[in-house]
NUVEXBA-784966 format. One line per field, with one value per residue (C-alpha): residue number from 1; residue in three letters; x, y, z. Coordinates in pm, 1 decimal, always signed. Example, Ala and Ser with C-alpha at 12.3 -4.5 7.8 and 13.67 -1.06 7.14 Angstrom:
// residues 2
resi [1_2]
resn [Ala_Ser]
c1 [+1230.0_+1367.0]
c2 [-450.0_-106.0]
c3 [+780.0_+714.0]
END
This chain:
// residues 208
resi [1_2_3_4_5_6_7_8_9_10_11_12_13_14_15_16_17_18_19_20_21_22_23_24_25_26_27_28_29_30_31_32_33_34_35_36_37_38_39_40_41_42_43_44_45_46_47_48_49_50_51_52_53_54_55_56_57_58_59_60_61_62_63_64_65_66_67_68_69_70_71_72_73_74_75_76_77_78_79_80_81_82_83_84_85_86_87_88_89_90_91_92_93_94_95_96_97_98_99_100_101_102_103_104_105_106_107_108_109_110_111_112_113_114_115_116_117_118_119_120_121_122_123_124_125_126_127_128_129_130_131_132_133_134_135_136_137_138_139_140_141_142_143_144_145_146_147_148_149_150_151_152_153_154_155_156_157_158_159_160_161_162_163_164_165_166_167_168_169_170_171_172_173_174_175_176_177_178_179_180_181_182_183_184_185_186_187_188_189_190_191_192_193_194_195_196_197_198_199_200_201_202_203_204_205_206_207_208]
resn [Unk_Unk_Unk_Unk_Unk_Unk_Unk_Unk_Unk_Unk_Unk_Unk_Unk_Unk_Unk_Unk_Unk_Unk_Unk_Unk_Unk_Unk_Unk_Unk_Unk_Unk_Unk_Unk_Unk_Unk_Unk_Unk_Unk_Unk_Unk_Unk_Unk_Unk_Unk_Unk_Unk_Unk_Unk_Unk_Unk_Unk_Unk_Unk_Unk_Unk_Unk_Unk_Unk_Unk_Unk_Unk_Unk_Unk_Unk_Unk_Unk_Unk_Unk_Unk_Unk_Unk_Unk_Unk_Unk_Unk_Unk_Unk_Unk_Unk_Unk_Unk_Unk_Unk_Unk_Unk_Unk_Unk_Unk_Unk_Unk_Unk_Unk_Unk_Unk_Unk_Unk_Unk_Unk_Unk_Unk_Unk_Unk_Unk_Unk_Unk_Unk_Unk_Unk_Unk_Unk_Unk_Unk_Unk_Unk_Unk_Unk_Unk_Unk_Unk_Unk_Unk_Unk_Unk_Unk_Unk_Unk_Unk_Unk_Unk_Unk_Unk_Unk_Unk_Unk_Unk_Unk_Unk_Unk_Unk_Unk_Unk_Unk_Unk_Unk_Unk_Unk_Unk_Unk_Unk_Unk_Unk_Unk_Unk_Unk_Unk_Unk_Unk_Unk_Unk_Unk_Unk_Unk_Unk_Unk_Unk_Unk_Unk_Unk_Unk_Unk_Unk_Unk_Unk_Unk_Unk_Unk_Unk_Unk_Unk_Unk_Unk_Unk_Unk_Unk_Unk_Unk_Unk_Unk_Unk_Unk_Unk_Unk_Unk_Unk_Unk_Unk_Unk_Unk_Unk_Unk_Unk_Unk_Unk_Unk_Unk_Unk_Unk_Unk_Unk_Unk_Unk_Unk_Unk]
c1 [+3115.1_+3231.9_+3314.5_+3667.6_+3460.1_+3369.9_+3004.7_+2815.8_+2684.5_+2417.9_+2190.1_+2236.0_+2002.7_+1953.4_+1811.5_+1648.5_+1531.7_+1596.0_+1256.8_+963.3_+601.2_+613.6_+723.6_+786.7_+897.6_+1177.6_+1384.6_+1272.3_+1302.2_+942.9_+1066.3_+1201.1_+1576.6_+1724.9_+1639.8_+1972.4_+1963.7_+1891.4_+2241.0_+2335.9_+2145.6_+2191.6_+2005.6_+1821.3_+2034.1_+2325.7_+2123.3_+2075.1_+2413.2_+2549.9_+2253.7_+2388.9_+2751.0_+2638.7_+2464.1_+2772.3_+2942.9_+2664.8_+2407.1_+2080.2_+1832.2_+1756.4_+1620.3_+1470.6_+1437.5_+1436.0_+1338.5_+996.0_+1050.3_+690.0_+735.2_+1010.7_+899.4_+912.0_+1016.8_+769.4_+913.7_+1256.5_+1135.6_+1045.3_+1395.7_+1543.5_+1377.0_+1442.5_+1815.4_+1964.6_+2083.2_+1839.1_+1579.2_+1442.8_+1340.7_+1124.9_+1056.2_+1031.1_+767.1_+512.2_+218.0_+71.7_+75.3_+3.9_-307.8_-293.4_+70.3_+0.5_-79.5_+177.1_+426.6_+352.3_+333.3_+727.0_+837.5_+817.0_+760.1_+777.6_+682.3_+837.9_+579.3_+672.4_+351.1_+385.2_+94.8_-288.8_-451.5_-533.5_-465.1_-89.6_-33.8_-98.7_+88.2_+406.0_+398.0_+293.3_+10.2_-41.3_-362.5_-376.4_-660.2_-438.1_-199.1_-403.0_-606.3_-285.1_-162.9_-504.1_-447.4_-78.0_-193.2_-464.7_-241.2_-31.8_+279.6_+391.1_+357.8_+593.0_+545.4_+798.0_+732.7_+963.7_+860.2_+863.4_+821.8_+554.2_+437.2_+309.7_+468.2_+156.5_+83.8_+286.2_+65.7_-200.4_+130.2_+197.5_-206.9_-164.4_+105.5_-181.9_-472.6_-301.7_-81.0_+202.6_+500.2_+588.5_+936.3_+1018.9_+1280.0_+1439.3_+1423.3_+1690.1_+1729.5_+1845.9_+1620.7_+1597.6_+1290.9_+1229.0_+860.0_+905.1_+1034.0_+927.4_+759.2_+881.8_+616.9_+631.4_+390.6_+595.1_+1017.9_+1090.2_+814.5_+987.0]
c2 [-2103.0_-1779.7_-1627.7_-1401.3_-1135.1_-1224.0_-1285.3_-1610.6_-1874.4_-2023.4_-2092.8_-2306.3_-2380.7_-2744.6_-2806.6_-3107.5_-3176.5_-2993.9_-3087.1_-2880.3_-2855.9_-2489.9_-2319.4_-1962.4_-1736.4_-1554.4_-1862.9_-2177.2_-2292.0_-2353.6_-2697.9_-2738.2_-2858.1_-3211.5_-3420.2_-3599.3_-3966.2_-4079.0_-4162.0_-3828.9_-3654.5_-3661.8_-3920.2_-3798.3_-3971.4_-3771.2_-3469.1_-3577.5_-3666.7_-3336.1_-3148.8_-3355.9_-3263.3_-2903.6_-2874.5_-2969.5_-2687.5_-2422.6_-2446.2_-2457.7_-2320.8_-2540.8_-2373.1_-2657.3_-2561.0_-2697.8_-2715.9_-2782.4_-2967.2_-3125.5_-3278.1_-3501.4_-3846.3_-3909.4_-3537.9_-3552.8_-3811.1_-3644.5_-3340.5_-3511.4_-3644.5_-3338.4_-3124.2_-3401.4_-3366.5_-3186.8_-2854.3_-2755.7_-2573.4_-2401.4_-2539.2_-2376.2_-2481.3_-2279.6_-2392.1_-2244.3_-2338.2_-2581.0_-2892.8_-2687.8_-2767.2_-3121.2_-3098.8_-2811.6_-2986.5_-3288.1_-3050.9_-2918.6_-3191.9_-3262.7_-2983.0_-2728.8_-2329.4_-2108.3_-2119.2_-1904.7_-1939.2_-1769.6_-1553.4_-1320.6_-1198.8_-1188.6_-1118.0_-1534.9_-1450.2_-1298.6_-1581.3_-1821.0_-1681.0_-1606.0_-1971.3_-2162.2_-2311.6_-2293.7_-2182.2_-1901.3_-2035.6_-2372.8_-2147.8_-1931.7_-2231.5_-2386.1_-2072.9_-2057.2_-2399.3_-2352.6_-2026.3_-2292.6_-2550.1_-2296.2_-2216.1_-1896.9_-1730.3_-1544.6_-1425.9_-1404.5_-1169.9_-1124.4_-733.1_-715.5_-368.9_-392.9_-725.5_-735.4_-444.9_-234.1_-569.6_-408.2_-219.5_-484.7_-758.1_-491.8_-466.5_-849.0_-782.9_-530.9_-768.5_-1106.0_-1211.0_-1301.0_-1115.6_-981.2_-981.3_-799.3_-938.4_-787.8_-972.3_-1115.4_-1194.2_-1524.3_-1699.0_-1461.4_-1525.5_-1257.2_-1322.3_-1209.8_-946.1_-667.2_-345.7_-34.6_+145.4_+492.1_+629.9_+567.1_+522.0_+402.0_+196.9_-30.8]
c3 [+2876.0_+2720.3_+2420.1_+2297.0_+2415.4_+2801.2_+2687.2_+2836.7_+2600.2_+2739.5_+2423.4_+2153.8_+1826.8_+1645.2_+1330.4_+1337.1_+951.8_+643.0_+507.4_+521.1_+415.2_+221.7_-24.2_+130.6_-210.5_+4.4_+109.2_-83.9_-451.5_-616.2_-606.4_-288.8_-204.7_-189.2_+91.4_+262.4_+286.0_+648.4_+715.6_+612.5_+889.9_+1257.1_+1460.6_+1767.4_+1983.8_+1831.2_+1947.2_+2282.3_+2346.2_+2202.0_+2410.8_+2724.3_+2671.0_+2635.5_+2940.4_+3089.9_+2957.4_+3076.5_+2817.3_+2949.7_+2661.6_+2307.8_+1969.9_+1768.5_+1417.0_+1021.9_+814.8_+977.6_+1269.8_+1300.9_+1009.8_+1143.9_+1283.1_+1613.8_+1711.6_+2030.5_+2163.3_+2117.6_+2279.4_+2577.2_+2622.8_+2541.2_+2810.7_+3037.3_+3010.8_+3396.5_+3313.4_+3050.3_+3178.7_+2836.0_+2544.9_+2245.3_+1874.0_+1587.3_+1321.9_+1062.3_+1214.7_+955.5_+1151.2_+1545.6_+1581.1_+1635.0_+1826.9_+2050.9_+2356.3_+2316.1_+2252.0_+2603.0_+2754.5_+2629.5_+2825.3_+2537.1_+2725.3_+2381.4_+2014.8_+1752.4_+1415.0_+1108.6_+983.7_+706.5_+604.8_+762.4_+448.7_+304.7_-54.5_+8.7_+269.5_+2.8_-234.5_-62.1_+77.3_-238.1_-119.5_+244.5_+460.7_+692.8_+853.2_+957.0_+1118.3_+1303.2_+1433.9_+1541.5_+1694.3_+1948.1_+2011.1_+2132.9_+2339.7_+2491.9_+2560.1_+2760.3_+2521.0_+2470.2_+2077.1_+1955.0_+1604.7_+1338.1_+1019.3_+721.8_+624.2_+256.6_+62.3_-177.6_-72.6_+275.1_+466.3_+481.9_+693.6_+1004.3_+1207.2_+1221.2_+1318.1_+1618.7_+1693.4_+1768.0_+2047.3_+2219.6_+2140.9_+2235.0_+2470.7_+2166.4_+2120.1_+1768.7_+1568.5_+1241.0_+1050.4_+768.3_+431.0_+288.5_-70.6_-25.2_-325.5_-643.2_-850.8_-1107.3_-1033.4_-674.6_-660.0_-397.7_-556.1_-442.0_-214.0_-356.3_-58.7_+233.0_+114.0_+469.3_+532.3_+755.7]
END
């Protein structure tokens, strides 16, 4: 399958849940969003079928993503029957890490080759704060677990000016000292809180 532009399409992304166990500042409300009804959401035999009918048409990698997708019951169950479809020979998840720990090795077992996890900040006290609540500590447990288990780690980081970009060298140390990959993503203002808003680093303009 190609695009207008003669480029293959061979990758596709689902989001499995909208609900999630954060509160990340940059792209979540303090109190969250509205959770659809379960008959407003896509079954996971909808998502196998379209998966299925994909393949067909020369997908053969699978995104899952939220939301949280750990959070969803039954998900490794799903993920087993999703890597078992012919034709797909990739499939990764995207999470935050929270819940890892105890789902690393079932999640390889299911077929699952990569893990993206969203990490912002090393520092326990920004982490915290930028998530509303959550533990550094969880996430970096479940990250060794997943890297025991066998899963490849690739790390996500929103850079934010002010807030945890003098975090970037030590999130590009990781990539030397670990066998995890690293990706900077620029913030986007998506959520505007006037309590969170990034202070201009006056020492270094283009710190990013």
């Amino acid at each position: 399958m190609k695009d207008q532009h003669g480029r293959e399409i061979n990758y596709i992304r689902l989001s499995i849940t909208d609900r999630y166990n954060l509160r990340c500042q940059y792209c979540m409300p303090a109190n969250g969003v509205a959770h659809k009804d379960c008959e407003q959401i896509l079954r996971y035999e909808d998502f196998l079928r379209i998966v299925a009918a994909a393949s067909e048409l020369g997908i053969h990698k699978v995104r899952i993503t939220g939301g949280e997708p750990l959070v969803r019951k039954g998900v490794i169950g799903f993920l087993g029957k999703l890597s078992a479809i012919p034709g797909i020979e990739e499939v990764a998840l995207t999470t935050n890490g929270i819940l890892l720990e105890d789902k690393a090795q079932a999640l390889k077992n299911t077929g699952i080759q990569r893990l993206n996890v969203s990490l912002d900040s090393l520092q326990p006290e920004i982490f915290t704060e930028m998530t509303r609540g959550g533990s550094l500590e969880a996430v970096l447990t479940g990250i060794r677990a997943a890297e025991a288990a066998g899963l490849k780690i690739k790390l996500n980081m929103v850079v934010m000016r002010g807030i945890n970009a003098h975090e970037v060298l030590s999130f590009a140390a990781l990539s030397i000292n670990n066998s995890w990959s690293v990706r900077f993503i620029e913030y986007m203002p998506t959520i505007r809180e006037t309590c969170w808003t990034p202070v201009k680093d006056v020492r270094n303009k283009y710190i990013w």
